[in-house]
matplotlib code that plots the C-alpha trace (Angstrom):
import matplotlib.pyplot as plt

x = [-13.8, -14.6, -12.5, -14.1, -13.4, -9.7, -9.5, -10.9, -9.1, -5.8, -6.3, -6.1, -3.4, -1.2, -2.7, -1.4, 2.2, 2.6, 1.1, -0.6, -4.1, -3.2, -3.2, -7.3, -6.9, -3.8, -3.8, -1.2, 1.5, 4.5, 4.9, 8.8, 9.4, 7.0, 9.0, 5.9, 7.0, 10.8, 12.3, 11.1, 7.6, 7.2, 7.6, 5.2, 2.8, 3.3, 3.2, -0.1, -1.8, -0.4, -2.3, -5.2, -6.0, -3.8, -2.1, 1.8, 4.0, 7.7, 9.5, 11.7, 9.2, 8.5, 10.3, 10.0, 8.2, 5.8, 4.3, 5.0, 1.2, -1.6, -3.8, -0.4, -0.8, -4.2, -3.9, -1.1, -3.0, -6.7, -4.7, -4.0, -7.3]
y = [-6.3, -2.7, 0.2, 0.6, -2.8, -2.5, 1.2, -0.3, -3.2, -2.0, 0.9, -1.8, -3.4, -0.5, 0.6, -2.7, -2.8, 1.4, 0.7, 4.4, 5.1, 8.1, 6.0, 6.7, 10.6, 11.7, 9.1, 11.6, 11.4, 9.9, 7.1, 6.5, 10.2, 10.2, 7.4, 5.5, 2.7, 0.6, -1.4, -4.3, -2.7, -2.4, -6.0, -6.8, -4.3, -6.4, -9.8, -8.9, -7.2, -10.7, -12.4, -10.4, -9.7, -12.3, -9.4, -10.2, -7.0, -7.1, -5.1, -4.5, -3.5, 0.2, 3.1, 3.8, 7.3, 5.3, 3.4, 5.5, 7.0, 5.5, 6.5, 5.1, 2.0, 1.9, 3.0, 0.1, -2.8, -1.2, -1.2, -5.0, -6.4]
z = [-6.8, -6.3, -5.7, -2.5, -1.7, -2.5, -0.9, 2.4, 2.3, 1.8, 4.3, 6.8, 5.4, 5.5, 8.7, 10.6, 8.7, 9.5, 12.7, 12.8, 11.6, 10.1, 6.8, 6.9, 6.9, 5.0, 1.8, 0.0, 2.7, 1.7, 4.1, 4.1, 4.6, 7.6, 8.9, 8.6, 6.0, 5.5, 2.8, 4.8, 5.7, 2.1, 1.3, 3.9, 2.1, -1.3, 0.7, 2.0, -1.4, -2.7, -0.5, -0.3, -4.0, -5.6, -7.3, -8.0, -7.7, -7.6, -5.7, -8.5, -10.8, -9.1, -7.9, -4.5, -5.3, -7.5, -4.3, -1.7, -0.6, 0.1, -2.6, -4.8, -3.7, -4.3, -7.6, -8.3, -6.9, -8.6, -12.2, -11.7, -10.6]

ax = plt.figure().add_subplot(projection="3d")
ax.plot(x, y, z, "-o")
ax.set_aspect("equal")
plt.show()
């Protein structure tokens, strides 16, 4: 899969969990400060890129500020495909 693929994929992935669109235009936001993104968001986040791109990432295997932007999460789930 491309990193197009995964980019547009997971943009609305996080777009439906965060419930905002403005995951499209500010990718370097971080989206627990902005209120945008919980603890339990965030497991829905790895639930779904589980699902979608049979990539296994534990919560525990992280820190928050390691995941916490769009363009982070991107680069996690890219660096496991």
């Amino acid at each position: 899969m491309d990193k197009t693929t995964v980019e547009e994929k997971m943009l609305a992935i996080l777009a439906d969990i965060c419930a905002d669109d403005i995951v499209y235009e500010e990718r370097d936001i971080d989206l627990f400060d902005a209120g945008l993104l919980d603890s339990m968001a965030a497991i829905e986040v790895l639930v779904s890129i589980e699902d979608e791109f049979g990539v296994e990432i534990a919560p525990t295997e992280h820190e928050r500020n390691e995941m916490n932007t769009v363009n982070k999460i991107i680069h996690q789930v890219c660096a496991r495909l």
